[in-house]
N, C-alpha and C positions, 0 to 999 in steps of 0.2 A: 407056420404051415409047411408043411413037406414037400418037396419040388417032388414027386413021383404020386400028387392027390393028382387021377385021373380028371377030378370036375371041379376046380377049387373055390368057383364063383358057388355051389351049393353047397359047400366047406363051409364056404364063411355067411351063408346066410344064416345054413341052420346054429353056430355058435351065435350072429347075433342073436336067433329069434331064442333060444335058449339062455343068452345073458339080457334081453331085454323083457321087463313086465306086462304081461297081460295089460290092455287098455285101461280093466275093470279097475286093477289094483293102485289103490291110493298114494300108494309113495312111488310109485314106476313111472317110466317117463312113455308117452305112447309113441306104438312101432312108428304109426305115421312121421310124429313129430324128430325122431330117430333118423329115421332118413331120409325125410328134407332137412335136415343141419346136416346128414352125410355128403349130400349129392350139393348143398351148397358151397360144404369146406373144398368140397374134390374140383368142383367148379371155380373158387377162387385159386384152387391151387393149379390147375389146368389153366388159367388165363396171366397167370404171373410167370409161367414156365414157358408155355407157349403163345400166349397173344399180349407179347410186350405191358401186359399188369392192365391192358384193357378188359372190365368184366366181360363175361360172356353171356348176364343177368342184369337187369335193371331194377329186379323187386324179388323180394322172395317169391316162390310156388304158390304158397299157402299161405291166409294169414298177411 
């Protein structure tokens, strides 16, 4: 990603929503499902960096 993208959090949503499948489509994995393992890897990796490798979760989101 380019250090000079004015908005880079709408960078990177629109390549995921562009590299991840439609709900509908059968071999795709769904957006939802996408990013709850995003915001759960980001969350294990945020609690090992900064809250001494205490989770900051007790159960997944969803599911």
């Amino acid at each position: 990603m380019p250090w000079h993208d004015p908005d880079p959090l709408r960078t990177t949503l629109d390549r995921l929503l562009t590299a991840v499948a439609p709900t509908d489509v059968p071999d795709g994995h769904p957006l939802p499902a996408v990013l709850d393992a995003a915001l759960l890897a980001w969350l294990d990796k945020m609690a090992e960096r900064f809250n001494d490798g205490h989770s900051f979760r007790s159960a997944p989101f969803f599911g």
